[in-house]
TORLODO-403495 format. One record per residue: residue number from 0; x, y, z of N, C-alpha, C, CB in turn. Coordinates in nm, 2 decimals, m for minus. Glycine has a CB too. Example, Ala and Ser with C-alpha at 12.3 -4.5 7.8 and 13.67 -1.06 7.14 Angstrom:
2
nr;n_u;n_v;n_w;ca_u;ca_v;ca_w;c_u;c_v;c_w;cb_u;cb_v;cb_w
0;1.32;m0.57;0.78;1.23;m0.45;0.78;1.32;m0.33;0.78;1.13;m0.45;0.90
1;1.28;m0.22;0.71;1.37;m0.11;0.71;1.29;0.00;0.79;1.41;m0.06;0.57
// end
This chain:
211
nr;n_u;n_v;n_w;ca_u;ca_v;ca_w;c_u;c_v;c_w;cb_u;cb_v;cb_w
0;8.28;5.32;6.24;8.26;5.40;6.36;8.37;5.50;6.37;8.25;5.31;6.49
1;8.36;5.63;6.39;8.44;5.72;6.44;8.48;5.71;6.58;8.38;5.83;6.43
2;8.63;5.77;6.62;8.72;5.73;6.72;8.76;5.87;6.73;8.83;5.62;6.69
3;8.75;5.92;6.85;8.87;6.04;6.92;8.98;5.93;6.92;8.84;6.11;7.10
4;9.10;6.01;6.85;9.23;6.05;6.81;9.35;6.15;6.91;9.20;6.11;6.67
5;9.24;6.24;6.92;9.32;6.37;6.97;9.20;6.44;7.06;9.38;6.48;6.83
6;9.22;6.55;7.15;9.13;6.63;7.22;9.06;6.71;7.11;9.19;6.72;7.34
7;9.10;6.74;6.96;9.04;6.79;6.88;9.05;6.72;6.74;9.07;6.91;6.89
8;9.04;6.56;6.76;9.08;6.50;6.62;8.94;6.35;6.62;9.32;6.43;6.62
9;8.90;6.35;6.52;8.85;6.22;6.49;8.89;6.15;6.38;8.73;6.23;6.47
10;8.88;6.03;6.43;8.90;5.94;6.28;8.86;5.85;6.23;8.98;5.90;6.26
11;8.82;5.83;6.09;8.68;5.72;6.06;8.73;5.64;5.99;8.55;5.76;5.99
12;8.72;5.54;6.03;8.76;5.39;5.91;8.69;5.39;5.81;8.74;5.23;5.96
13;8.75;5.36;5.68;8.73;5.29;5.54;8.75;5.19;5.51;8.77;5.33;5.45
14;8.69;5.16;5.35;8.75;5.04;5.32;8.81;5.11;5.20;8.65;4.90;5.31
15;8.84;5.18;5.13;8.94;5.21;5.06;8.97;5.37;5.05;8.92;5.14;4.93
16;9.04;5.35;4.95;9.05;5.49;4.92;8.98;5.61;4.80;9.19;5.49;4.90
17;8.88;5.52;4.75;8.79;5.61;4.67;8.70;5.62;4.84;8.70;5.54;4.50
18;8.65;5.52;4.86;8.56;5.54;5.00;8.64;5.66;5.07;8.55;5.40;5.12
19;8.75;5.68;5.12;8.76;5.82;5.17;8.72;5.95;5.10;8.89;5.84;5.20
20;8.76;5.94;4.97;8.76;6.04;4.93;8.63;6.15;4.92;8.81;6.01;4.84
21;8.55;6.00;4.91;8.42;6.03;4.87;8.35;6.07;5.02;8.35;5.89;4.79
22;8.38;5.99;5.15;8.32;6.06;5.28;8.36;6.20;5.30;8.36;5.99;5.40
23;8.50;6.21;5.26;8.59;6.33;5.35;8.51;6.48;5.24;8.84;6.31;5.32
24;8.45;6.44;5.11;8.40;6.54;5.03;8.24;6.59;5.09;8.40;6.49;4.87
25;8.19;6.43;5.10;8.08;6.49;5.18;8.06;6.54;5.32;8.00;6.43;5.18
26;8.16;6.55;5.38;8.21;6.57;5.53;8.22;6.74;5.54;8.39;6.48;5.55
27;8.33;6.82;5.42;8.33;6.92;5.38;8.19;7.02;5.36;8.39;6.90;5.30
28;8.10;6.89;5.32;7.93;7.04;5.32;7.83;6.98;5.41;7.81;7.06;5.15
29;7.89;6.96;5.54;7.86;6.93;5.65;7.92;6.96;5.80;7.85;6.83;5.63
30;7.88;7.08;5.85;7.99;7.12;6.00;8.11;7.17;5.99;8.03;7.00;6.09
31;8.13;7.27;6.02;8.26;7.34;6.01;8.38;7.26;6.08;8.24;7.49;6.07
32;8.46;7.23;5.99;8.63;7.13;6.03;8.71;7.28;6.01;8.71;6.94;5.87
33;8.85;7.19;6.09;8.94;7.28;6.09;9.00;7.23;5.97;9.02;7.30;6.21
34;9.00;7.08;5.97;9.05;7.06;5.82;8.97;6.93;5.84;9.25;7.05;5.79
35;8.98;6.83;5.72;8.94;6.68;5.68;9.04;6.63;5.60;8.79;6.66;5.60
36;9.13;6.51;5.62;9.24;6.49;5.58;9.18;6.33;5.50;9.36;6.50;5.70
37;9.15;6.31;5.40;9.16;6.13;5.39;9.27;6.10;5.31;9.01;6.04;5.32
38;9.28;5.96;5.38;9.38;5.89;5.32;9.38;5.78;5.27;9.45;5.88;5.37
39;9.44;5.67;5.32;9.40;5.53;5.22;9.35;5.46;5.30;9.51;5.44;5.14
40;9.30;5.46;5.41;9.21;5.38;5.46;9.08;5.46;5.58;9.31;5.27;5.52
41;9.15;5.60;5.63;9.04;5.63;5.71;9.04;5.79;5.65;9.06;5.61;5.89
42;8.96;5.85;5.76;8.99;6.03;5.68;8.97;6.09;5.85;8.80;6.13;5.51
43;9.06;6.19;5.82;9.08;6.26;6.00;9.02;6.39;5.97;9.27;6.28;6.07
44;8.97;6.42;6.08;8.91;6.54;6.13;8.93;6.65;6.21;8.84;6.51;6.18
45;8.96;6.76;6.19;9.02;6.81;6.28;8.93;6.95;6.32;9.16;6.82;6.23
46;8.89;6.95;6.46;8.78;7.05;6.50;8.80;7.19;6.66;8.65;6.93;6.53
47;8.75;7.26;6.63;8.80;7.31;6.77;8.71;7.32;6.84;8.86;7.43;6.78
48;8.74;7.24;6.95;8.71;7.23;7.05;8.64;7.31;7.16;8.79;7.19;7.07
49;8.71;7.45;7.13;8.66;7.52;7.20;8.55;7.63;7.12;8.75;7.56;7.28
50;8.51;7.59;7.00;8.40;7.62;6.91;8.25;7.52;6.93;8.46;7.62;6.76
51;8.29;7.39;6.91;8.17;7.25;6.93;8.26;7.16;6.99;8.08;7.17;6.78
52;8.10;7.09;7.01;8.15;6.96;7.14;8.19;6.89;7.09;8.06;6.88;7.23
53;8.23;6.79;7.20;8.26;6.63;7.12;8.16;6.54;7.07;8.34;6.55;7.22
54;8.05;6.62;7.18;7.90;6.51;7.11;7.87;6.54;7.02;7.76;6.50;7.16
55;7.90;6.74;6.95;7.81;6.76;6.86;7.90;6.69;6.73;7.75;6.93;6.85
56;7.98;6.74;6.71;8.12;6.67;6.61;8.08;6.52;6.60;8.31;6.69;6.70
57;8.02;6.44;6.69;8.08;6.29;6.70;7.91;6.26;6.59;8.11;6.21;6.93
58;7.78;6.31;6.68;7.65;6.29;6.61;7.62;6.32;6.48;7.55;6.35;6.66
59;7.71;6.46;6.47;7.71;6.47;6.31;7.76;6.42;6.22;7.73;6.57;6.27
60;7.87;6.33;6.25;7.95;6.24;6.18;7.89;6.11;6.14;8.06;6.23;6.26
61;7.82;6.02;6.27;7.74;5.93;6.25;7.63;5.96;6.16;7.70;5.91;6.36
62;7.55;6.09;6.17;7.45;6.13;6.04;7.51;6.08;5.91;7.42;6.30;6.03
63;7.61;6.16;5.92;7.64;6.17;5.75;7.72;6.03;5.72;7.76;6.32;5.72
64;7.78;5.91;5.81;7.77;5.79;5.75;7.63;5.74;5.76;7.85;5.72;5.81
65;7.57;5.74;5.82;7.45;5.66;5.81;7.35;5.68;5.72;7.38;5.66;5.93
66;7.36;5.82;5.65;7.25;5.90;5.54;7.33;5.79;5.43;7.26;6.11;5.49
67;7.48;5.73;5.40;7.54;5.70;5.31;7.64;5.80;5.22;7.45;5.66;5.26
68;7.71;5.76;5.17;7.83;5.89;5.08;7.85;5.77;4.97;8.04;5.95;5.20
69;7.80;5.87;4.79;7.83;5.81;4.74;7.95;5.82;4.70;7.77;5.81;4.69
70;7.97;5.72;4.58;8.14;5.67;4.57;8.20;5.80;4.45;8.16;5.46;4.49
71;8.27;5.85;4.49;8.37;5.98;4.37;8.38;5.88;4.24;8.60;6.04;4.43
72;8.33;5.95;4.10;8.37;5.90;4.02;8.56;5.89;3.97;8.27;5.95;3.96
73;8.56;5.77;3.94;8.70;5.77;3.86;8.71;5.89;3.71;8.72;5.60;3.79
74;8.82;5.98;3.76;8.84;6.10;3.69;8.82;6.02;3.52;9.02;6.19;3.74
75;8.79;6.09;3.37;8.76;6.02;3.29;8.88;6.03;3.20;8.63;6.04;3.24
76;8.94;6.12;3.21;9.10;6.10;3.13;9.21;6.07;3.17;9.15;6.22;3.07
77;9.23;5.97;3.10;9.40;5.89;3.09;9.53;5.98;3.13;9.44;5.85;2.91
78;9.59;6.02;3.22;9.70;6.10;3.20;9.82;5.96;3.21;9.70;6.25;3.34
79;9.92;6.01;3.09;10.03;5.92;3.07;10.15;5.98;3.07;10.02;5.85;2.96
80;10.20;5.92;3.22;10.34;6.00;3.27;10.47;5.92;3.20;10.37;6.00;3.46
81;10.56;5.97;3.13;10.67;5.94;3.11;10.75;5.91;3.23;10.73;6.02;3.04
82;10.81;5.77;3.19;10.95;5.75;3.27;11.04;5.68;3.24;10.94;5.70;3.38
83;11.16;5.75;3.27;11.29;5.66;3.22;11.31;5.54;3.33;11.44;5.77;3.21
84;11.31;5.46;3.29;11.36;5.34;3.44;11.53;5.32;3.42;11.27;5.12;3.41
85;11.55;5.24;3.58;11.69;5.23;3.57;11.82;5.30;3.59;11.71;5.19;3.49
86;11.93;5.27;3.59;12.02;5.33;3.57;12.06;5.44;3.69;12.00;5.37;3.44
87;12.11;5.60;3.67;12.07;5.67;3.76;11.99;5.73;3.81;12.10;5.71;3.76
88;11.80;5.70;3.70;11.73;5.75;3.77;11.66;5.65;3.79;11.67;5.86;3.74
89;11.67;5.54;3.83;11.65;5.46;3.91;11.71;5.36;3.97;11.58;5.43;3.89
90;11.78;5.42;4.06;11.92;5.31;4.13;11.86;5.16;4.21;12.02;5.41;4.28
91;11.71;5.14;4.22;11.73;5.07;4.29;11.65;4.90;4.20;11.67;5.14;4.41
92;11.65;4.91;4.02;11.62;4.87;3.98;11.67;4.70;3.96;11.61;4.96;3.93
93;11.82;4.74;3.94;11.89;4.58;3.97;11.85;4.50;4.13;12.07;4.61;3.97
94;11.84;4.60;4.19;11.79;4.51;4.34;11.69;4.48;4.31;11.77;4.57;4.48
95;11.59;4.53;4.28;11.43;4.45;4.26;11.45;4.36;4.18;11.31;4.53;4.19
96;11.54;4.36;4.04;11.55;4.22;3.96;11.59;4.13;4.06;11.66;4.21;3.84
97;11.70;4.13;4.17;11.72;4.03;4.22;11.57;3.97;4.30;11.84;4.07;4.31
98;11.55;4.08;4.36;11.44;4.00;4.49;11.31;3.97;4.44;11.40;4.10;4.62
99;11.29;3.97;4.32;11.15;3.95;4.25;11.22;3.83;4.12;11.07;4.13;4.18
100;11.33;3.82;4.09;11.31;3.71;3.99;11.36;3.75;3.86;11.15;3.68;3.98
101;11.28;3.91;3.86;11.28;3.92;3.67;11.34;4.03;3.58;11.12;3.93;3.62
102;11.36;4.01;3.53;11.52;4.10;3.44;11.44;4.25;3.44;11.59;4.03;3.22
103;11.52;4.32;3.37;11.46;4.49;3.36;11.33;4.49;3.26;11.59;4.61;3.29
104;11.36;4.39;3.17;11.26;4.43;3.09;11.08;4.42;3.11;11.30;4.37;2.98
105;11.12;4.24;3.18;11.03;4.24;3.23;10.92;4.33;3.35;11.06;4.15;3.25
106;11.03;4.39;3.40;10.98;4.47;3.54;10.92;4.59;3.44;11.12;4.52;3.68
107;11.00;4.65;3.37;10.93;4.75;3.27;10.79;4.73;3.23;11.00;4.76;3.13
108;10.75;4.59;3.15;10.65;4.59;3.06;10.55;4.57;3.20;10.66;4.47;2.92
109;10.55;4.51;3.29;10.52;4.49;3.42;10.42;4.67;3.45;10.69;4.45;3.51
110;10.51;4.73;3.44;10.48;4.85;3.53;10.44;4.93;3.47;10.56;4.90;3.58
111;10.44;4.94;3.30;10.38;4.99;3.23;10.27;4.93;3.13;10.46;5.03;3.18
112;10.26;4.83;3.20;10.14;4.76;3.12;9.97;4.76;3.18;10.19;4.60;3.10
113;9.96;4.83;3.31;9.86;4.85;3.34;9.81;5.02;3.40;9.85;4.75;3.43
114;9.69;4.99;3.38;9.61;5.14;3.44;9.64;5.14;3.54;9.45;5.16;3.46
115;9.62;5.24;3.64;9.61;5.30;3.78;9.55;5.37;3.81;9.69;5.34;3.82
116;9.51;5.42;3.93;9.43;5.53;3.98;9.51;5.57;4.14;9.24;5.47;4.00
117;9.51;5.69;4.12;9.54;5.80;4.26;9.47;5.81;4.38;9.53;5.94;4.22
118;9.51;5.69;4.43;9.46;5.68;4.59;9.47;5.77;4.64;9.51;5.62;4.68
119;9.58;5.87;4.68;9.57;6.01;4.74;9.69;6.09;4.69;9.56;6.00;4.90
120;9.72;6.22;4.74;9.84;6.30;4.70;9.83;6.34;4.87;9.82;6.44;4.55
121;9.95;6.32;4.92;9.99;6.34;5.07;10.16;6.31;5.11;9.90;6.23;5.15
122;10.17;6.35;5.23;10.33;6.29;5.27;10.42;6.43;5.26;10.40;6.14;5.14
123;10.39;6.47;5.12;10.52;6.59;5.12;10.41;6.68;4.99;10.75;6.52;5.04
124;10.39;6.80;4.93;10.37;6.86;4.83;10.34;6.81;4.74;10.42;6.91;4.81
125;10.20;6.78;4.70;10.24;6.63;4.52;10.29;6.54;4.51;10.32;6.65;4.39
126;10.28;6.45;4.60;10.37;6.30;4.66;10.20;6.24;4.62;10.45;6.28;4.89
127;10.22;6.14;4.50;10.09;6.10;4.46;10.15;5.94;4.53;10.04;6.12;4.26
128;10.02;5.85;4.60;10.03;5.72;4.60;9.91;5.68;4.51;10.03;5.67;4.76
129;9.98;5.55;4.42;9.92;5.55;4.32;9.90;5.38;4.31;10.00;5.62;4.21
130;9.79;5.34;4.31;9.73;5.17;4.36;9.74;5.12;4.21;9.52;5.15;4.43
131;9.71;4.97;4.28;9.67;4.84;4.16;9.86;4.80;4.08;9.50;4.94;3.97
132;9.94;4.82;4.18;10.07;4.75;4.13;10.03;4.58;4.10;10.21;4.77;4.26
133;10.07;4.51;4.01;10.09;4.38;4.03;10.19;4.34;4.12;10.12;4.33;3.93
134;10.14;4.27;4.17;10.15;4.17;4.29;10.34;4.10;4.29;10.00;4.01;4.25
135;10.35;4.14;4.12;10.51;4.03;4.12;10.58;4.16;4.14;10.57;3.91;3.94
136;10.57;4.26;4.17;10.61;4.37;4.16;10.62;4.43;4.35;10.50;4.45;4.05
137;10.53;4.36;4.43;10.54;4.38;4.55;10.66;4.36;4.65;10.44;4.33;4.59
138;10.72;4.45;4.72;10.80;4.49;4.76;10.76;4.54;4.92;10.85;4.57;4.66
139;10.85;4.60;5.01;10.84;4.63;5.12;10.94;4.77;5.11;10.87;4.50;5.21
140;10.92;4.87;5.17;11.03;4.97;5.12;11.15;4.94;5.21;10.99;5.14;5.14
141;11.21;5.01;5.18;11.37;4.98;5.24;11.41;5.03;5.34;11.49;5.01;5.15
142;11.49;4.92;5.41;11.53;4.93;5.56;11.59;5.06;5.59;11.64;4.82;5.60
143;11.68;5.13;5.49;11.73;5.24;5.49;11.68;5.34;5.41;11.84;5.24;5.47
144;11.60;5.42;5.44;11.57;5.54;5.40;11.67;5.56;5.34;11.55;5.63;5.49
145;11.65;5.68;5.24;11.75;5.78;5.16;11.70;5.91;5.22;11.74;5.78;4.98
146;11.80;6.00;5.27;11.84;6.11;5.29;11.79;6.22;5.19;11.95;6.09;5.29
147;11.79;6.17;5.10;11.75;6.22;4.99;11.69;6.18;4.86;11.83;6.25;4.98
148;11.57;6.19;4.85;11.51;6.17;4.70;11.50;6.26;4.54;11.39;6.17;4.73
149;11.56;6.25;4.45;11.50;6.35;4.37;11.38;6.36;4.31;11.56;6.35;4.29
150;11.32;6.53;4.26;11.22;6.53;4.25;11.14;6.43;4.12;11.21;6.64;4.26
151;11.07;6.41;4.07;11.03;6.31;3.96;11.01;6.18;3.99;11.13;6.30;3.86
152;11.09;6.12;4.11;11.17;5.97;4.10;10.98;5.86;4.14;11.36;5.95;4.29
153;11.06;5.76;4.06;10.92;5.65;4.03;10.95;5.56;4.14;10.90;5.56;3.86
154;10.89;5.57;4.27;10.94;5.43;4.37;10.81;5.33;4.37;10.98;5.48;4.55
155;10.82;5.23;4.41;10.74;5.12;4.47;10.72;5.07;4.61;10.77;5.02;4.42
156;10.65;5.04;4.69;10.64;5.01;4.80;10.52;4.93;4.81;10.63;5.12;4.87
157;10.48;4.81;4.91;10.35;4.79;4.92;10.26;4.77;4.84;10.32;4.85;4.96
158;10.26;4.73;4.70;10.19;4.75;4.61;10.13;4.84;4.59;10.13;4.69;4.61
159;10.21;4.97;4.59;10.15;5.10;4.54;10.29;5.11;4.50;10.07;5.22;4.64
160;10.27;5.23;4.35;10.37;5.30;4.30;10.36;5.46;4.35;10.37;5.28;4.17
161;10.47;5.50;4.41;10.45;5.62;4.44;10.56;5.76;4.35;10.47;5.61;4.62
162;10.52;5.89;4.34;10.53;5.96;4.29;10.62;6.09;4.38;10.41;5.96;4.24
163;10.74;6.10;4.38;10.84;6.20;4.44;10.78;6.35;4.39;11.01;6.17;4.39
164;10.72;6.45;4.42;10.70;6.54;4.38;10.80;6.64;4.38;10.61;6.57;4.41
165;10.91;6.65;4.48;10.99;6.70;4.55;11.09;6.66;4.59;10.95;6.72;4.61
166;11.23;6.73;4.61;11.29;6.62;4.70;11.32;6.63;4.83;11.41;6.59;4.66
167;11.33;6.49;4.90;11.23;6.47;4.98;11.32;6.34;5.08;11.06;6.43;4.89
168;11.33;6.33;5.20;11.40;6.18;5.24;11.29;6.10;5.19;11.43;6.13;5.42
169;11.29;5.96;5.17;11.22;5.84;5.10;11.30;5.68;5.12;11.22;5.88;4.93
170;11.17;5.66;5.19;11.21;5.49;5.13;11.18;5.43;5.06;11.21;5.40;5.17
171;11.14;5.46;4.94;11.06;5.34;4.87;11.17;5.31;4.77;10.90;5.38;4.80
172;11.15;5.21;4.70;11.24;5.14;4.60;11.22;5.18;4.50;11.24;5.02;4.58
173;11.30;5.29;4.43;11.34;5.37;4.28;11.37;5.27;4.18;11.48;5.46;4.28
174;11.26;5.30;4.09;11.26;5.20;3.95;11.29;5.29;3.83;11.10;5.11;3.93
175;11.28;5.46;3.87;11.30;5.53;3.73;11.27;5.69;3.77;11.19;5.47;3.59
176;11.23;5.77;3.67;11.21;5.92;3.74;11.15;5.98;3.59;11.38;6.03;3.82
177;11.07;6.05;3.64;10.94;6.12;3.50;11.01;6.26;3.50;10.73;6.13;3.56
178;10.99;6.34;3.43;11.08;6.47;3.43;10.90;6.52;3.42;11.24;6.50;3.28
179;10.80;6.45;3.39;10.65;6.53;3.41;10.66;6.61;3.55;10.51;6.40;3.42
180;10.59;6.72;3.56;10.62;6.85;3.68;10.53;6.79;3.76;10.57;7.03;3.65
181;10.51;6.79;3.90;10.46;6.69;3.96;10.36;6.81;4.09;10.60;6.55;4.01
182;10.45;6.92;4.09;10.40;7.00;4.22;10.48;7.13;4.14;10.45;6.94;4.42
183;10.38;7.26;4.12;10.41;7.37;4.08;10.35;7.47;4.18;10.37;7.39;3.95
184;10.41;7.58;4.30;10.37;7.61;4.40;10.28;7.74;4.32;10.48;7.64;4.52
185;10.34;7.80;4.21;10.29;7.90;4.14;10.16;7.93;4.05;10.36;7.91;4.09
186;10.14;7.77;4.01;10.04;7.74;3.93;9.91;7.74;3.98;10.05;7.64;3.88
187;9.79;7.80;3.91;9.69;7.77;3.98;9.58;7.66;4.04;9.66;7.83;3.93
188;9.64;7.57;3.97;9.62;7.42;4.03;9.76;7.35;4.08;9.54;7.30;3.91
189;9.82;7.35;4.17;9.97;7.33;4.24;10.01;7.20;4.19;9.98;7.32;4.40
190;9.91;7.10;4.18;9.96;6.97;4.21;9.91;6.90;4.05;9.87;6.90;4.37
191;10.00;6.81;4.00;9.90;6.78;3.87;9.88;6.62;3.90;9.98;6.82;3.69
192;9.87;6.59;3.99;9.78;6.46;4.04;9.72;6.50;4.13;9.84;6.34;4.08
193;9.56;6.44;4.15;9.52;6.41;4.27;9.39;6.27;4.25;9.47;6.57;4.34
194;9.35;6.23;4.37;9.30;6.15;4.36;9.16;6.11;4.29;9.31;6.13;4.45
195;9.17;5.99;4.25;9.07;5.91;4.16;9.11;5.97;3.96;8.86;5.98;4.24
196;9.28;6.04;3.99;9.29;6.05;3.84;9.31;5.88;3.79;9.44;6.16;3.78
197;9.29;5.86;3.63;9.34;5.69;3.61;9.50;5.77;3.55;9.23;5.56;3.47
198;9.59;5.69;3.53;9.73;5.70;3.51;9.77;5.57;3.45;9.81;5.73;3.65
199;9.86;5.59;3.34;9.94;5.51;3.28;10.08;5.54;3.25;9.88;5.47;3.18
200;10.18;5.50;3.30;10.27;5.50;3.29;10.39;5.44;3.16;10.26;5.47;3.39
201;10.45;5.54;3.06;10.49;5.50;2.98;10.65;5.55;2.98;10.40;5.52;2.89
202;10.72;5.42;2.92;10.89;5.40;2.92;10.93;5.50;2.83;10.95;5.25;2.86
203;11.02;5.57;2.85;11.12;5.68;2.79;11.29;5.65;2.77;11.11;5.80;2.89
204;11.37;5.72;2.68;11.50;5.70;2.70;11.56;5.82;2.77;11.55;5.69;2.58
205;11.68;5.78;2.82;11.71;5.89;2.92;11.75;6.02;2.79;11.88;5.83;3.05
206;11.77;6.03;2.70;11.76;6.15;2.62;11.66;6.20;2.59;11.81;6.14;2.52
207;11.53;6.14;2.63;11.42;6.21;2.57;11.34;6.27;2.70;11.33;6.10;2.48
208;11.43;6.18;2.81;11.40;6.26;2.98;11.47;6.37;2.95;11.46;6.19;3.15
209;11.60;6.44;2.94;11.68;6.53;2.95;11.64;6.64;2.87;11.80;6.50;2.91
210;11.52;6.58;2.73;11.54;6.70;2.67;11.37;6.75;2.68;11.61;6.70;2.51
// end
């Protein structure tokens, strides 16, 4: 069911995040938004008010769940990001060995040993959150923010691995950093993730990040 949020905002629950993606697209060729934002569990609306009502915004919304929204296919190519783990580009890698149990290597083959898919790109410019972490890998982000993130850097949170496009304050727990370009403002596609890509993540040496 859709919820007023704001005097010009709605917002609709999901159950994941291909399901947003897939409403908020068919949402777009339906009624003029000021914007449609989804995310990982609902997608927001944003309308003016003093263009349509709240009934008409609210009925048309109900239509277009009730007609059904099919599901976005999963994008069909593999993109495989390099990352160096550890060390300085990922300082927070010995702490996770502690609070999870298992040495670097393990956490490596761990994190590189499965697929993924791009729940959404949000938060800051090309900030990909990126699902299906294993579970021994789940974490909570950290009590203290950093001030500062560099751009590239590979954190964890919540069972999602997330993607620094920028730098950026962050809490999440740094396990490594991809020197892959993550947000180009110049390019004609800005961002080189977005959602429902699959992703696999593969280990690097810090000399083959540098060069």
């Amino acid at each position: 069911m859709p919820k007023r949020c704001a005097d010009d905002l709605w917002s609709i629950a999901v159950e994941s995040p291909a399901d947003a993606q897939a409403l908020a697209d068919e949402l777009r060729r339906h009624g003029t938004w000021l914007d449609v934002v989804p995310g990982i569990d609902s997608v927001v609306l944003r309308f003016d008010p003093l263009a349509v009502s709240e009934g008409d915004t609210g009925a048309l919304i109900d239509r277009v769940v009730a007609h059904g929204v099919p599901t976005v296919p999963v994008d069909g190519e593999l993109h495989r990001i390099p990352v160096v783990y550890g060390g300085e580009y990922g300082p927070d890698l010995d702490e996770l060995c502690v609070a999870t149990g298992l040495t670097h290597d393990e956490i490596v083959a761990l994190h590189t040993g499965s697929e993924y898919t791009v729940d959404m790109v949000g938060f800051t410019p090309g900030f990909a959150f990126i699902g299906g972490l294993d579970d021994r890998l789940r974490v909570p982000r950290r009590a203290e923010p950093r001030a500062r993130v560099e751009p590239g850097s590979v954190g964890i949170a919540d069972g999602r691995t997330g993607l620094y496009a920028m730098a950026s304050p962050g809490g999440w727990t740094l396990i490594g950093r991809t020197p892959y370009r993550l947000f180009d403002p110049l390019a004609d596609e800005p961002f080189a993730l977005r959602a429902g890509m699959r992703v696999r993540f593969v280990a690097i040496g810090a000399e083959e990040f540098e060069r």
